[in-house]
C-alpha positions as CSV (number, residue, x, y, z in Angstrom):
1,X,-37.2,-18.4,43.8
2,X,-34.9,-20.3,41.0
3,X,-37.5,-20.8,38.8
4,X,-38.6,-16.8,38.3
5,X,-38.1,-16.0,35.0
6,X,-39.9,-12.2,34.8
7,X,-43.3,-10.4,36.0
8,X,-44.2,-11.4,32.3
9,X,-45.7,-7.9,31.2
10,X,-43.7,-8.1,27.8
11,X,-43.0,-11.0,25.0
12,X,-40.4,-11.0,23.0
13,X,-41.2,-12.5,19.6
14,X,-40.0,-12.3,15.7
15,X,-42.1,-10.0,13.2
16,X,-43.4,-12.8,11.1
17,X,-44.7,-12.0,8.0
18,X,-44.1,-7.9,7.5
19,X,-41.9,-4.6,9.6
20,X,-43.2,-3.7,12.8
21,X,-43.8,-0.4,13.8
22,X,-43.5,1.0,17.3
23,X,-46.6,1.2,18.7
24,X,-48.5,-0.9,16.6
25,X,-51.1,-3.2,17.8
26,X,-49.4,-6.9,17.8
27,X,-51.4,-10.2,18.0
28,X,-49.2,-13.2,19.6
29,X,-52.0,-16.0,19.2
30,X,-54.3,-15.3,22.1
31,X,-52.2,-12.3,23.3
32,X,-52.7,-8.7,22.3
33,X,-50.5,-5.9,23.4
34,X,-48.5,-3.1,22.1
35,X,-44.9,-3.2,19.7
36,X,-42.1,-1.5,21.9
37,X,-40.1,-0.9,19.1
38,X,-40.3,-0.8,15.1
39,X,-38.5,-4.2,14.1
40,X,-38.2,-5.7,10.5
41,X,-39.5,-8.9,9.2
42,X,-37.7,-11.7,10.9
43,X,-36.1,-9.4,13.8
44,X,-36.7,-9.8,17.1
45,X,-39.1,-6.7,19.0
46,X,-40.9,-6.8,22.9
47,X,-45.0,-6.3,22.7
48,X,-46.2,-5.3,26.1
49,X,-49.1,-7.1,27.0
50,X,-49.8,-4.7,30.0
51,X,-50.4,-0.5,30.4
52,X,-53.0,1.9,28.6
53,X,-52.0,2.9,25.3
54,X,-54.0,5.0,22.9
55,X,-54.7,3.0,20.0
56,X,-57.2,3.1,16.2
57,X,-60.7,2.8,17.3
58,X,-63.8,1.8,15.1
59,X,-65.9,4.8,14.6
60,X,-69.7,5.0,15.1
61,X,-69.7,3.8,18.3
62,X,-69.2,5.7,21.6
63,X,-67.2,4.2,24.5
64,X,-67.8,4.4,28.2
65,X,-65.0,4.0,30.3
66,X,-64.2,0.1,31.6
67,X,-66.8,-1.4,28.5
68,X,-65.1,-4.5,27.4
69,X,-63.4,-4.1,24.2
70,X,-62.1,-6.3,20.9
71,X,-59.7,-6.1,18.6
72,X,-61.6,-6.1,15.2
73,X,-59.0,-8.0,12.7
74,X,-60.9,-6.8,9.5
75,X,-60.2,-3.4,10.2
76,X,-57.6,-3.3,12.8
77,X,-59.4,-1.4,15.6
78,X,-60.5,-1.7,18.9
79,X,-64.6,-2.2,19.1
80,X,-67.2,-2.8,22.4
81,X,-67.6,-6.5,22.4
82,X,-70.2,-7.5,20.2
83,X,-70.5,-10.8,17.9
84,X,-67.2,-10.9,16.7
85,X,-66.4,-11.7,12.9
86,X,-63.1,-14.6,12.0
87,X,-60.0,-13.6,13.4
88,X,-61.1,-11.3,15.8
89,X,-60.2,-11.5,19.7
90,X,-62.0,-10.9,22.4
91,X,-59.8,-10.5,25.5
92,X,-60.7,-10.3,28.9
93,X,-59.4,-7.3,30.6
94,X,-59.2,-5.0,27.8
95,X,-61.4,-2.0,28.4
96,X,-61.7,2.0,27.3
97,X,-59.7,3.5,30.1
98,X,-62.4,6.7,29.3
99,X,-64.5,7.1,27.4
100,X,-64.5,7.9,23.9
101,X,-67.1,9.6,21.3
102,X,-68.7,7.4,18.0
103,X,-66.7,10.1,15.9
104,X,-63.2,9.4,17.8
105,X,-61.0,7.7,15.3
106,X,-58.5,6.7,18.8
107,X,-59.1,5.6,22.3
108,X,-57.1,4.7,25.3
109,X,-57.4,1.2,26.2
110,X,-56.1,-0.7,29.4
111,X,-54.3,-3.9,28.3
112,X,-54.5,-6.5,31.2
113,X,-52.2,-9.3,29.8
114,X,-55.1,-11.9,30.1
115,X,-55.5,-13.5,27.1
116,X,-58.4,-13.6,24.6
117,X,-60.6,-15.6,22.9
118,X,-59.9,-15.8,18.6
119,X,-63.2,-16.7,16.7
């Protein structure tokens, strides 16, 4: 097909307005995935959108596995959907990949590559 560009799993984009650090939890506008690499401010770095990755998790809550999760911007951990707060982003087709205690400070989450919804 001529006009196949890629399966569109990763993004490449610039770190904007600080370093990136491999494995850090990247927002793209809607999209939410996972740094590849560390890059500085202004360099170019891939986020893959798609895989399970273990990642900061809001404490006091337990997960089961598949709950529908959201990135929390305030704090800058994953958290079961609820009535999310400005800047946070609910994405379809995040979930806890298992399930994680309310004292777990990490959890691994399925990233789907669908993206979210930013309040």
């Amino acid at each position: 097909m001529k006009n196949y560009l890629q399966p569109g799993h990763v993004l490449t984009v610039a770190a904007a307005a600080a370093a990136v650090a491999s494995g850090q939890v990247c927002v793209v506008g809607t999209h939410i995935g996972i740094a590849a690499s560390s890059a500085a401010q202004g360099d170019p770095y891939e986020v893959n959108l798609t895989g399970v990755y273990t990642v900061p998790k809001t404490t006091g809550a337990a997960w089961t596995q598949g709950q529908p999760l959201m990135w929390e911007a305030s704090t800058a951990t994953f958290a079961a959907v609820g009535t999310p707060a400005t800047g946070d982003i609910t994405a379809a087709g995040i979930t806890a990949f298992v399930a994680a205690g309310s004292a777990d400070a990490t959890g691994a989450v399925r990233f789907s590559g669908v993206p979210g919804t930013l309040t």
